[in-house]
N, CA and C atoms of all chains as a GROMACS GRO file, in nm:
protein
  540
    1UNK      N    1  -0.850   0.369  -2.587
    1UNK     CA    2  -0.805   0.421  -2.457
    1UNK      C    3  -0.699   0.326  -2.402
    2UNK      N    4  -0.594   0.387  -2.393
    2UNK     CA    5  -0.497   0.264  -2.318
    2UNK      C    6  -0.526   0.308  -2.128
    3UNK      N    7  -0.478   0.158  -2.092
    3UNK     CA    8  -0.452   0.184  -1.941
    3UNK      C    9  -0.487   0.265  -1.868
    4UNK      N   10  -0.349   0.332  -1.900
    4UNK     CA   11  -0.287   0.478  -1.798
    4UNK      C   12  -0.403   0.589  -1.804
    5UNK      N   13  -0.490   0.594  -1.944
    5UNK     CA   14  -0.602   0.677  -1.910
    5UNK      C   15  -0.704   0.617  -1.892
    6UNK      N   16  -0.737   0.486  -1.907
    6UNK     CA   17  -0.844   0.455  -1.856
    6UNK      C   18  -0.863   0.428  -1.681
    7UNK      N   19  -0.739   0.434  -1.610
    7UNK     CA   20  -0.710   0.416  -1.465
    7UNK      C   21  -0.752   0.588  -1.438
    8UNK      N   22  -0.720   0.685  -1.523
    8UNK     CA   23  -0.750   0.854  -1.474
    8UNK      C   24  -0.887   0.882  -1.509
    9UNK      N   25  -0.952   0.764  -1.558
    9UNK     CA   26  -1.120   0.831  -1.565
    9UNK      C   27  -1.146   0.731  -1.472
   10UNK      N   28  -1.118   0.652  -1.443
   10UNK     CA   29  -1.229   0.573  -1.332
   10UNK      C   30  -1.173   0.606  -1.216
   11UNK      N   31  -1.049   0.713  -1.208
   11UNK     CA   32  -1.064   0.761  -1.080
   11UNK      C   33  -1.099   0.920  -1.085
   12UNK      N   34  -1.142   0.926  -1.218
   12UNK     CA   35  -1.165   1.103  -1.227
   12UNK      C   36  -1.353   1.071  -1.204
   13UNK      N   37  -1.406   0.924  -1.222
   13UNK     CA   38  -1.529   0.922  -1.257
   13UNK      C   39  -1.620   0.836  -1.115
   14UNK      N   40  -1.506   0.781  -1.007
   14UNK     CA   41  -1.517   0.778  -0.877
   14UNK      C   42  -1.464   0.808  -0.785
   15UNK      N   43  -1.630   0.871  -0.666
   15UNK     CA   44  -1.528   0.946  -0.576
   15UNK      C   45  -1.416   0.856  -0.484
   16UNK      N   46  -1.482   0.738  -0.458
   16UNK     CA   47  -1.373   0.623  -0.356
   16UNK      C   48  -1.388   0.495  -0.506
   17UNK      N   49  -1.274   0.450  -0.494
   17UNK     CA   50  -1.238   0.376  -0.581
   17UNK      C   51  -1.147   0.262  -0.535
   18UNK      N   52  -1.126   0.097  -0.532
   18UNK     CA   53  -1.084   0.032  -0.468
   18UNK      C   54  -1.018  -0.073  -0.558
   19UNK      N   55  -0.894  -0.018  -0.594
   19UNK     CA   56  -0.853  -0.136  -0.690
   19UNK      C   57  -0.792  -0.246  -0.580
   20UNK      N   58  -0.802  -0.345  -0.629
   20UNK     CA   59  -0.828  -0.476  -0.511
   20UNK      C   60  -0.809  -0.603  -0.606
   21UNK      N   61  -0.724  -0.723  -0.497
   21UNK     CA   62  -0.728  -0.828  -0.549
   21UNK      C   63  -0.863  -0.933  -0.573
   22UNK      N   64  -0.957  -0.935  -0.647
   22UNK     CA   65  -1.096  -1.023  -0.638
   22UNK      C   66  -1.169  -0.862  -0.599
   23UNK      N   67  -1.288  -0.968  -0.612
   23UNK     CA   68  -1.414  -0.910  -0.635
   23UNK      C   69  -1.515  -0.804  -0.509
   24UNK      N   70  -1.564  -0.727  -0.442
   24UNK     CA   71  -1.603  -0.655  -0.363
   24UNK      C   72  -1.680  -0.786  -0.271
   25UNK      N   73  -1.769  -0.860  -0.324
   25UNK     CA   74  -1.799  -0.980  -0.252
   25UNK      C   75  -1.743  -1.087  -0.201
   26UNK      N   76  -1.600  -1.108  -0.270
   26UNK     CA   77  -1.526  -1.192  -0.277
   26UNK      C   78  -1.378  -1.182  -0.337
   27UNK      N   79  -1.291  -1.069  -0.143
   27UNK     CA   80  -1.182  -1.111  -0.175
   27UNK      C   81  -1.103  -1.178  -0.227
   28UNK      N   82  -1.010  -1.182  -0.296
   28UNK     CA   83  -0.900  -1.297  -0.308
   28UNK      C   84  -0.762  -1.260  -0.240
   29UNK      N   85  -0.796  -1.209  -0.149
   29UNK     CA   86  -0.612  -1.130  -0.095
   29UNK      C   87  -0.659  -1.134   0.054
   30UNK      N   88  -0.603  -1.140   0.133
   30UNK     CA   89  -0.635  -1.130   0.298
   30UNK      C   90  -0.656  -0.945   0.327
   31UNK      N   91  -0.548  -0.909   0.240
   31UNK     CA   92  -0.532  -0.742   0.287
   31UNK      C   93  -0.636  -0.706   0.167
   32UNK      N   94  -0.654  -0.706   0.074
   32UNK     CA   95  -0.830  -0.639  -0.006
   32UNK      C   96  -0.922  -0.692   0.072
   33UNK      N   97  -0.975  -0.796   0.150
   33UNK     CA   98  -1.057  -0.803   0.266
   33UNK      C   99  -1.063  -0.706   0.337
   34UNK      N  100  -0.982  -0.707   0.385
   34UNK     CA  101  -0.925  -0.604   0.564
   34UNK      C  102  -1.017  -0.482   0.519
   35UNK      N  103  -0.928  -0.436   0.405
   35UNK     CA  104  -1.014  -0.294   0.313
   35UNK      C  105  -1.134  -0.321   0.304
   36UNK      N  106  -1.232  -0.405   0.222
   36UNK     CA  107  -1.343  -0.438   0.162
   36UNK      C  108  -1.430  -0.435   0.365
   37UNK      N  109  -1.387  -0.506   0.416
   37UNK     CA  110  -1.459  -0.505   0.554
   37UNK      C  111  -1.444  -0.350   0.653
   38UNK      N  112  -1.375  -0.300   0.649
   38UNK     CA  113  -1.343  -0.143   0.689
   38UNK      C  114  -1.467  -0.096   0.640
   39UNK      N  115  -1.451  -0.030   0.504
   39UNK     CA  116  -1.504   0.022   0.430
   39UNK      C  117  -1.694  -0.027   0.424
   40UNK      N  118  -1.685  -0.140   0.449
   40UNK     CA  119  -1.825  -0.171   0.431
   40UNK      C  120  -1.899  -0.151   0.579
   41UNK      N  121  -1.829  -0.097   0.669
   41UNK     CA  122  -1.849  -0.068   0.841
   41UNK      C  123  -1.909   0.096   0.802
   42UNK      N  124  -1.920   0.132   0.683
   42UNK     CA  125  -1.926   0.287   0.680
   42UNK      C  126  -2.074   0.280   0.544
   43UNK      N  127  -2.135   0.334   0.558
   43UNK     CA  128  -2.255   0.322   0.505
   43UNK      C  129  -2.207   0.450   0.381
   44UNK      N  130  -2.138   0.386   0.280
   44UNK     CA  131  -2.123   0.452   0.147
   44UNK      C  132  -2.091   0.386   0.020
   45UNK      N  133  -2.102   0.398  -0.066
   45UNK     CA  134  -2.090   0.348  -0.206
   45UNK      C  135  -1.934   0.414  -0.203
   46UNK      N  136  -1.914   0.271  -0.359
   46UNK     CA  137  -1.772   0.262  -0.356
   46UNK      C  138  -1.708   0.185  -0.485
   47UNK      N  139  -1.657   0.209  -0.552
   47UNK     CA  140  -1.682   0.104  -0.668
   47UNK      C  141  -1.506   0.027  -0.657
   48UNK      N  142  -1.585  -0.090  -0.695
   48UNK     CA  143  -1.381  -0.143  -0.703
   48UNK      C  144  -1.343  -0.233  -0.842
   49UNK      N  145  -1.222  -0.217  -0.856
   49UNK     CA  146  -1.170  -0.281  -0.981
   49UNK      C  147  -1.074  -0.423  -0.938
   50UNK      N  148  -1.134  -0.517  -1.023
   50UNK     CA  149  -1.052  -0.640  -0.960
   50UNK      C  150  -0.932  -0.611  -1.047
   51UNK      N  151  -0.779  -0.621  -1.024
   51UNK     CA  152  -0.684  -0.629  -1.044
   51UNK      C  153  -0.608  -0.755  -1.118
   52UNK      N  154  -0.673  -0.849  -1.049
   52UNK     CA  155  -0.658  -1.030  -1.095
   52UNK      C  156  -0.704  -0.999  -1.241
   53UNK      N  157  -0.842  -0.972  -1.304
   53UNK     CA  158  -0.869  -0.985  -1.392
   53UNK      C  159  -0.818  -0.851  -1.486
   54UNK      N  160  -0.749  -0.772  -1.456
   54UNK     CA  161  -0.649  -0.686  -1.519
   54UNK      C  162  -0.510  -0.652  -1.538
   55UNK      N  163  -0.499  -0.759  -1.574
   55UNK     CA  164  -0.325  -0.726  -1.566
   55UNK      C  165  -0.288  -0.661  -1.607
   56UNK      N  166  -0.346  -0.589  -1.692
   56UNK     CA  167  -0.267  -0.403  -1.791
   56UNK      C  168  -0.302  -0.298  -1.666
   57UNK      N  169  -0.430  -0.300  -1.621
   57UNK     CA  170  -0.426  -0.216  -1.474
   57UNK      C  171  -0.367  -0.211  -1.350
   58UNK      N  172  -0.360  -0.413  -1.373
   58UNK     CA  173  -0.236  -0.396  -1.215
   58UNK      C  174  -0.128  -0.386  -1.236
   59UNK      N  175  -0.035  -0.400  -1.362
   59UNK     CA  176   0.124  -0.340  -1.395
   59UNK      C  177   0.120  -0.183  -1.414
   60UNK      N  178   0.034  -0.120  -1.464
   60UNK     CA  179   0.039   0.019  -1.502
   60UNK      C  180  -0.029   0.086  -1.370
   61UNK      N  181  -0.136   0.042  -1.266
   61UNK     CA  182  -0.134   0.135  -1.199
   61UNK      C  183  -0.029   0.188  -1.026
   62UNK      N  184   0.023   0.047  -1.063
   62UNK     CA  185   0.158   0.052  -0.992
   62UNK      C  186   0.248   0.192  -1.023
   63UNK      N  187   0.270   0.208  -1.144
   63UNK     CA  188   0.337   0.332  -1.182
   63UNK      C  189   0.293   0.464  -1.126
   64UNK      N  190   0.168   0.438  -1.217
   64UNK     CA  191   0.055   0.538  -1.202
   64UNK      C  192   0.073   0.610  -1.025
   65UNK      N  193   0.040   0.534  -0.989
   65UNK     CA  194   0.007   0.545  -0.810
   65UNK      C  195   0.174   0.597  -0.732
   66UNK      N  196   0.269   0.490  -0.807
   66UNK     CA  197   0.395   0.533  -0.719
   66UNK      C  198   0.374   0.390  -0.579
   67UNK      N  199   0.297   0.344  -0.621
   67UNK     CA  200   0.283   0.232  -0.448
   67UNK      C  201   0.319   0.078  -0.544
   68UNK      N  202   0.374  -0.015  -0.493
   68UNK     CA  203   0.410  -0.116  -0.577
   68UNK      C  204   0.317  -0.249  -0.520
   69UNK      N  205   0.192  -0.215  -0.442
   69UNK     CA  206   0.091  -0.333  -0.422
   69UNK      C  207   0.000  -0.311  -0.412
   70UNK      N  208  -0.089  -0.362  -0.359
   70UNK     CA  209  -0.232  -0.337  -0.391
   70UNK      C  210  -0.320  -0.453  -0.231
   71UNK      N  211  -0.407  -0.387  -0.206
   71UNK     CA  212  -0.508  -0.279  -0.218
   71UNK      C  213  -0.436  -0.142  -0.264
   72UNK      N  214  -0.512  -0.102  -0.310
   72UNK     CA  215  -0.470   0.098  -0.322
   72UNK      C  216  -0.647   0.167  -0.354
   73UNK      N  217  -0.619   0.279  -0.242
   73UNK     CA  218  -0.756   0.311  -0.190
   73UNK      C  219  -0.786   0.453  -0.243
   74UNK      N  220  -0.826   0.498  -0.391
   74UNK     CA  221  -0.863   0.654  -0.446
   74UNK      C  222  -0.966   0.706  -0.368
   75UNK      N  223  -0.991   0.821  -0.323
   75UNK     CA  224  -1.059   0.898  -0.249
   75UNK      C  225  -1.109   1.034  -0.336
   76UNK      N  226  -1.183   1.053  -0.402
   76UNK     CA  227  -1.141   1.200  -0.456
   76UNK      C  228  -1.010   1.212  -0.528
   77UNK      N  229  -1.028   1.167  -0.600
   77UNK     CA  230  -0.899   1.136  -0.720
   77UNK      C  231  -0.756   1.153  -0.616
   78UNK      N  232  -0.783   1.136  -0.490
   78UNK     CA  233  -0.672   1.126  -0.419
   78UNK      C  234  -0.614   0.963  -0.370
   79UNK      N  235  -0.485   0.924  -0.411
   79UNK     CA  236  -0.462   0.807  -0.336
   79UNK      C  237  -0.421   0.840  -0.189
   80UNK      N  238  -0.480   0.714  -0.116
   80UNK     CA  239  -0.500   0.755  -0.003
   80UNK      C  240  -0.406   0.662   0.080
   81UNK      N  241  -0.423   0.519  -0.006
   81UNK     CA  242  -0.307   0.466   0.048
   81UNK      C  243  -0.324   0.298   0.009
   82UNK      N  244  -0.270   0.190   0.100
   82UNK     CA  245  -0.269   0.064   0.119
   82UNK      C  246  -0.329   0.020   0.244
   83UNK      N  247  -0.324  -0.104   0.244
   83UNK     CA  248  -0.422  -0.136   0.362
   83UNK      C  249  -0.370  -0.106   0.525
   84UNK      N  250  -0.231  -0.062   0.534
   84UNK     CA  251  -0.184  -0.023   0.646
   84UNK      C  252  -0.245   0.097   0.692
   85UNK      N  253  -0.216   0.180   0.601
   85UNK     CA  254  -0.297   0.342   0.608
   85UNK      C  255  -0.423   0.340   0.663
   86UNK      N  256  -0.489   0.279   0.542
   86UNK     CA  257  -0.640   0.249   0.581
   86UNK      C  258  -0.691   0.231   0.752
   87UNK      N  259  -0.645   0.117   0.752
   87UNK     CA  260  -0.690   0.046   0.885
   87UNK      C  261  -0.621   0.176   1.028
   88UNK      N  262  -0.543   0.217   1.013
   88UNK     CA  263  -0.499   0.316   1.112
   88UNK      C  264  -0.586   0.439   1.076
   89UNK      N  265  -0.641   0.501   0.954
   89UNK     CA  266  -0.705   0.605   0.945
   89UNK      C  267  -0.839   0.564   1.000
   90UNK      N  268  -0.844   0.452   1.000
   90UNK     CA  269  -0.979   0.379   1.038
   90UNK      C  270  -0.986   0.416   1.149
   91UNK      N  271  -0.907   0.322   1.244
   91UNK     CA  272  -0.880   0.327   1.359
   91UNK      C  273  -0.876   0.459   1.493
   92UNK      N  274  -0.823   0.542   1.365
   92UNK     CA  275  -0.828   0.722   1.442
   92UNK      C  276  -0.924   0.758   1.370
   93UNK      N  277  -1.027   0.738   1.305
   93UNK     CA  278  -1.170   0.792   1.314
   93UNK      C  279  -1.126   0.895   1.185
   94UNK      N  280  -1.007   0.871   1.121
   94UNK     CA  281  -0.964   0.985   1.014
   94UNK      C  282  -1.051   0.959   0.881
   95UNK      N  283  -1.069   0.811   0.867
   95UNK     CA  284  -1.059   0.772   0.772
   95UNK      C  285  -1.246   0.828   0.719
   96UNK      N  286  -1.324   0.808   0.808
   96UNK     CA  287  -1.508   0.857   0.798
   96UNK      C  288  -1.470   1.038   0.738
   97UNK      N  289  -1.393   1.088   0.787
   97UNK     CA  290  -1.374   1.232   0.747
   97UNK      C  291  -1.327   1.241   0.599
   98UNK      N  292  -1.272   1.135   0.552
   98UNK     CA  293  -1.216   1.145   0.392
   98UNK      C  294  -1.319   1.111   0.284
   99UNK      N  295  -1.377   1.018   0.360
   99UNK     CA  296  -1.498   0.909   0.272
   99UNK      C  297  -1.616   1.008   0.263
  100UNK      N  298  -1.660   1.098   0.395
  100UNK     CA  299  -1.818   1.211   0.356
  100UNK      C  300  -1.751   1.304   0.330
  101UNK      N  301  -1.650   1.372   0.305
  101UNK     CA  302  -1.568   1.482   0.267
  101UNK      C  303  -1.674   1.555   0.150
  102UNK      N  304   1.882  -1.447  -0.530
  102UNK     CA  305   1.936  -1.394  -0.424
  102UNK      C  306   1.840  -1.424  -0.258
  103UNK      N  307   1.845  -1.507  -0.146
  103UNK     CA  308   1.764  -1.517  -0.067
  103UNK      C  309   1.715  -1.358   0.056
  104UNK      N  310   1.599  -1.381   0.043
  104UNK     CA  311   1.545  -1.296   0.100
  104UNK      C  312   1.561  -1.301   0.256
  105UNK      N  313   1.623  -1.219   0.320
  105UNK     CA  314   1.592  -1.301   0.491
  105UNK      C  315   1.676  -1.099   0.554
  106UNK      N  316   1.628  -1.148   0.700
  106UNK     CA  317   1.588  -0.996   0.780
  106UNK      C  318   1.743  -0.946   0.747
  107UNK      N  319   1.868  -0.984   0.713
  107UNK     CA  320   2.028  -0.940   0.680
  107UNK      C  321   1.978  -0.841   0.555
  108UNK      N  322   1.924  -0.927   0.425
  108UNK     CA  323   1.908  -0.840   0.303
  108UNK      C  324   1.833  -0.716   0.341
  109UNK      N  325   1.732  -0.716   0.408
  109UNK     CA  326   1.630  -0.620   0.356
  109UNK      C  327   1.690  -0.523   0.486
  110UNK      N  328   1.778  -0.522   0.588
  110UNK     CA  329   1.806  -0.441   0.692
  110UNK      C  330   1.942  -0.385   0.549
  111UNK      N  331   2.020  -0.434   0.481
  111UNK     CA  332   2.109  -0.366   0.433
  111UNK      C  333   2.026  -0.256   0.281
  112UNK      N  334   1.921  -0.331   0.261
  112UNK     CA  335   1.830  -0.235   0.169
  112UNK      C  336   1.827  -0.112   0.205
  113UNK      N  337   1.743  -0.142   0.313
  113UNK     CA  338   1.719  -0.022   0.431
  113UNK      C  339   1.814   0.097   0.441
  114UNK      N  340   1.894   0.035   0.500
  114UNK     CA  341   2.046   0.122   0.519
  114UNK      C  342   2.091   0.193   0.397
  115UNK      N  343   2.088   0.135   0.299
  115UNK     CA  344   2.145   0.191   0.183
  115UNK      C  345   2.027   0.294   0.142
  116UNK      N  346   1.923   0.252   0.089
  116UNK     CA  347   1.843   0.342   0.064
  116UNK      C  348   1.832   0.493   0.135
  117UNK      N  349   1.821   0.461   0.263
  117UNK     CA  350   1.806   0.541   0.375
  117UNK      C  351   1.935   0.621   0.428
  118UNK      N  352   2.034   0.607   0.407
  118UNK     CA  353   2.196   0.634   0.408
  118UNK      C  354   2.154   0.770   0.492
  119UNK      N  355   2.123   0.878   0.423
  119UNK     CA  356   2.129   1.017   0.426
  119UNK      C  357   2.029   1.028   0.585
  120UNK      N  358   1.943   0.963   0.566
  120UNK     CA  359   1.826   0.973   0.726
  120UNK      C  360   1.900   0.971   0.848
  121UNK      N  361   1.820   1.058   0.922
  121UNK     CA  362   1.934   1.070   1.073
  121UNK      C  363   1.813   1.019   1.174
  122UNK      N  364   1.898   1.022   1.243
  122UNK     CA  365   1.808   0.902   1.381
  122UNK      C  366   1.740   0.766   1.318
  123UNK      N  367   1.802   0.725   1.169
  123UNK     CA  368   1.723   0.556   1.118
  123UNK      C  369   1.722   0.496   1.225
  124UNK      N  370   1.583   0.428   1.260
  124UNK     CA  371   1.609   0.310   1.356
  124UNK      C  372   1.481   0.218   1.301
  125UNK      N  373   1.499   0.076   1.311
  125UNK     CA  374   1.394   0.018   1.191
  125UNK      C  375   1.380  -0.157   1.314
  126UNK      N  376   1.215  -0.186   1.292
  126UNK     CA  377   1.272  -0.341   1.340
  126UNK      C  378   1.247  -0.420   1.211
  127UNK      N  379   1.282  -0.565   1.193
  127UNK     CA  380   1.222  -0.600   1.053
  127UNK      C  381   1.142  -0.761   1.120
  128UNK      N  382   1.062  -0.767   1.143
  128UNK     CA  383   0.974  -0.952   1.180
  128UNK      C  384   0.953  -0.987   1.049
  129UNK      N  385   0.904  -1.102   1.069
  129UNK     CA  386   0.820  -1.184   0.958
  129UNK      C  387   0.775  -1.317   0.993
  130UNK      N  388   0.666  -1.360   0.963
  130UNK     CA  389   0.650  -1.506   1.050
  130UNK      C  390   0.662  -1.604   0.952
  131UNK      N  391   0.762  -1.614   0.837
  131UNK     CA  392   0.793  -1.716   0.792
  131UNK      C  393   0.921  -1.684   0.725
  132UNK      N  394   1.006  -1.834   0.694
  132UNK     CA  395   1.170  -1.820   0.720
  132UNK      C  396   1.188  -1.752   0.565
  133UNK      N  397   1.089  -1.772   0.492
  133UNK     CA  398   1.097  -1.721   0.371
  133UNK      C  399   1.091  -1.542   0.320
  134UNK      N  400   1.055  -1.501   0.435
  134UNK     CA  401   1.033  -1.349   0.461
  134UNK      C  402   0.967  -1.304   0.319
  135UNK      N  403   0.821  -1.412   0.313
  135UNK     CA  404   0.754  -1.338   0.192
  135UNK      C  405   0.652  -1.258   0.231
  136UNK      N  406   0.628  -1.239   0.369
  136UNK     CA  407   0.555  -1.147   0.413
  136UNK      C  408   0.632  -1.111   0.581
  137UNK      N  409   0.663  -0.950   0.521
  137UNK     CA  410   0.740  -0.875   0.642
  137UNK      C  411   0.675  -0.767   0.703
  138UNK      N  412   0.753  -0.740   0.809
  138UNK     CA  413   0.663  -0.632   0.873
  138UNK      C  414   0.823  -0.536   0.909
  139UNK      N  415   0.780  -0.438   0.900
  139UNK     CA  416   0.897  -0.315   0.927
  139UNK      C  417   0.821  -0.217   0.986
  140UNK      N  418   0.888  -0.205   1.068
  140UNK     CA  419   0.861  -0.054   1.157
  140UNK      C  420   0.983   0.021   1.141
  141UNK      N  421   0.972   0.134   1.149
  141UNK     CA  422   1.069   0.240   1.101
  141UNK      C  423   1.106   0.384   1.145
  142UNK      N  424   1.190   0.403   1.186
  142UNK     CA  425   1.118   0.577   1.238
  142UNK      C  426   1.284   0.688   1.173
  143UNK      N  427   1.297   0.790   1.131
  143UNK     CA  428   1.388   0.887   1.131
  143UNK      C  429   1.316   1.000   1.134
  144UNK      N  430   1.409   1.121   1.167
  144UNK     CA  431   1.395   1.235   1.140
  144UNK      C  432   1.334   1.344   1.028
  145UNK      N  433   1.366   1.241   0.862
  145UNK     CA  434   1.297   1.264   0.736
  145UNK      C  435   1.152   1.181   0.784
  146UNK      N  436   1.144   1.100   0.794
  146UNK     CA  437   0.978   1.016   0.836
  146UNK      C  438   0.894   1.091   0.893
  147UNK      N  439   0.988   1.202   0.987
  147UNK     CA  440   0.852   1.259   1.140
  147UNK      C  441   0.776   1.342   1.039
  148UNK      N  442   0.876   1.420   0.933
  148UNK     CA  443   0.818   1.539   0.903
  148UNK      C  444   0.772   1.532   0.786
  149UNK      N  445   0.776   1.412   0.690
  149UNK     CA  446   0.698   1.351   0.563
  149UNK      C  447   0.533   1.306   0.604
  150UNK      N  448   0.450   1.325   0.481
  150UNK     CA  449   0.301   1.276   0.533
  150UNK      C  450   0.334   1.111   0.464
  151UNK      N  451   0.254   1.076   0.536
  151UNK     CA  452   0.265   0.938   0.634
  151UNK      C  453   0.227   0.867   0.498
  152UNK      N  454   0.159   0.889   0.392
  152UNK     CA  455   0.162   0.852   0.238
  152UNK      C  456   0.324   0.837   0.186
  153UNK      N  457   0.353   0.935   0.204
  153UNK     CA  458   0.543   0.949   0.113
  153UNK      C  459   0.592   0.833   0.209
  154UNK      N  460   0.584   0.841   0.321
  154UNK     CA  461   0.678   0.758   0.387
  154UNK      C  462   0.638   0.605   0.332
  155UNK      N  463   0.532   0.570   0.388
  155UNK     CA  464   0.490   0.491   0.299
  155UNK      C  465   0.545   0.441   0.166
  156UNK      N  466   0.495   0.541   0.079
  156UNK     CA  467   0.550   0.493  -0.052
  156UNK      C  468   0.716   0.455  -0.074
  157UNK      N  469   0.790   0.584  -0.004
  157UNK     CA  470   0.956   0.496   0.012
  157UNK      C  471   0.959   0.412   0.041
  158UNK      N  472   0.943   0.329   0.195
  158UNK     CA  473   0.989   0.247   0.221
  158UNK      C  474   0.924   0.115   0.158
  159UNK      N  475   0.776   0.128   0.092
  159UNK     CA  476   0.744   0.011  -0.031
  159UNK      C  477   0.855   0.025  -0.127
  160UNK      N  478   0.877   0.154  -0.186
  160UNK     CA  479   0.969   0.122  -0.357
  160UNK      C  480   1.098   0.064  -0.302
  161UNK      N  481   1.139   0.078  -0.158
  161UNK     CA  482   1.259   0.027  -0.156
  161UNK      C  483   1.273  -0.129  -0.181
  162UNK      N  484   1.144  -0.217  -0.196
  162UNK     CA  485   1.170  -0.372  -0.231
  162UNK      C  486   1.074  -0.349  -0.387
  163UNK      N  487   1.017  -0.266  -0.441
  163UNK     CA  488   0.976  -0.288  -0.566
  163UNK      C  489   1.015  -0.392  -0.664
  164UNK      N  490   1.139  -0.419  -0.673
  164UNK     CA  491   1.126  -0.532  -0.780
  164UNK      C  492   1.144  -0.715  -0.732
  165UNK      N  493   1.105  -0.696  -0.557
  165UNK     CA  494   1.146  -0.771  -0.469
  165UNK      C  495   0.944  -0.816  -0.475
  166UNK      N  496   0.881  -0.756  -0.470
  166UNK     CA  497   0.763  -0.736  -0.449
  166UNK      C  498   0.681  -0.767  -0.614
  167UNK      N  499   0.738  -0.684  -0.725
  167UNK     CA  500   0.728  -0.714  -0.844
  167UNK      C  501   0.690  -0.868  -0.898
  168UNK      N  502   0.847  -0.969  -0.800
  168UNK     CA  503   0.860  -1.064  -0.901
  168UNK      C  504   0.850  -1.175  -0.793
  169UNK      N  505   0.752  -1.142  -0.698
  169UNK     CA  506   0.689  -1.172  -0.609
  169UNK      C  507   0.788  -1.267  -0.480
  170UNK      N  508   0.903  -1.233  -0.454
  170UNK     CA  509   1.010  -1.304  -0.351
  170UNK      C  510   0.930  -1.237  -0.273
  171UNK      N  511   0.938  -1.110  -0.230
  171UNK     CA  512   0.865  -1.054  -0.114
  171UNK      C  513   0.686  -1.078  -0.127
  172UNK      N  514   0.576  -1.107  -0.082
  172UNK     CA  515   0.459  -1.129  -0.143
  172UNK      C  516   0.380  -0.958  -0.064
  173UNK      N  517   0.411  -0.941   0.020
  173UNK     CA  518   0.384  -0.792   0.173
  173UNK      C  519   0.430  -0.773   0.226
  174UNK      N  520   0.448  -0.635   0.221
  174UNK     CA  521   0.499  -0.511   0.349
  174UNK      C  522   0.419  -0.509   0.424
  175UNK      N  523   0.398  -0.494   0.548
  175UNK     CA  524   0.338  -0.433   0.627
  175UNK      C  525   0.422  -0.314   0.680
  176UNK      N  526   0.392  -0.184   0.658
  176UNK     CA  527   0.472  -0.083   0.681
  176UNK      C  528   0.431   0.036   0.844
  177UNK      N  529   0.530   0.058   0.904
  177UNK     CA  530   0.448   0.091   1.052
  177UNK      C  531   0.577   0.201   1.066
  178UNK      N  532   0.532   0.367   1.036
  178UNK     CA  533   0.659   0.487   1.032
  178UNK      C  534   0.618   0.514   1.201
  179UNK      N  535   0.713   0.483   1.279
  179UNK     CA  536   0.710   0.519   1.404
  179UNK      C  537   0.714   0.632   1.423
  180UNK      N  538   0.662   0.707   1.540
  180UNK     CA  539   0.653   0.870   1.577
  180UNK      C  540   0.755   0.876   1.714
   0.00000   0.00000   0.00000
């Protein structure tokens, strides 16, 4: 399996998906925090991929996505966005409507 | 090539050429502008979902961001 399809099953195989710098316990990025703390304000499962320890996932899903950084937040095989998005969908109460969808 | 609020306002411009009503601010709190903040607003922006806009105005430093001169966008499409 290269990459590019192994990035379309782990977002065909989760519904929220959080590719992120470091670990779900342990940011390594200020903005995969921001995300990781949002998200954990909402009582749902979530799986995330550290990026640091993938460098074939973090050059290829750059493509993949069309966004050139990371956090990047899959929803229902939908990208949803970066941590700007996030925190404003947050913020307008949009973001709980995407996550129990 | 140094990074500072001149380059990335003529990025802007160029990229954006065709957009009517462009109006953009660019901050950053260090002289190195490896982490910027842009706010942005045109006429193509109002009526794009707020993802696309997004994603333009990131690819417009993609290989700025790539090879890490820029380290973050913070991106803010004004209404």
């Amino acid at each position: 399996m290269n990459s590019f399809q192994e990035i379309q099953s782990l977002i065909d195989n989760n519904k929220i998906i959080l590719f992120m710098k470091g670990e779900k316990n342990m940011p390594e990025c200020g903005f995969s925090m921001q995300v990781v703390e949002i998200l954990n304000e909402y009582d749902v499962d979530y799986h995330t991929v550290n990026v640091l320890v993938r460098p074939d996932i973090r050059k290829d899903l750059k493509e993949f996505s069309n966004w050139p950084t990371f956090p990047q937040l899959y929803i229902n095989q939908q990208l949803v966005g970066g941590c700007d998005i996030i925190k404003d969908l947050h913020l307008e109460q949009e973001l709980e409507k995407l996550l129990f969808e | 090539m140094k990074i500072n609020k001149v380059y990335i306002e003529n990025k802007l411009k160029t990229s954006f050429e065709n957009h009517i009503n462009l109006s953009y601010e660019i901050n950053s709190n260090d002289e190195n502008f490896s982490y910027v903040e842009i706010k942005i607003k045109s006429d193509q922006f109002d009526i794009l979902p707020l993802i696309k806009s997004h994603q333009e105005v990131l690819n417009v430093f993609k290989d700025e961001l790539e090879s890490n001169k820029i380290h973050a966008i913070t991106v803010k499409i004004l209404k």
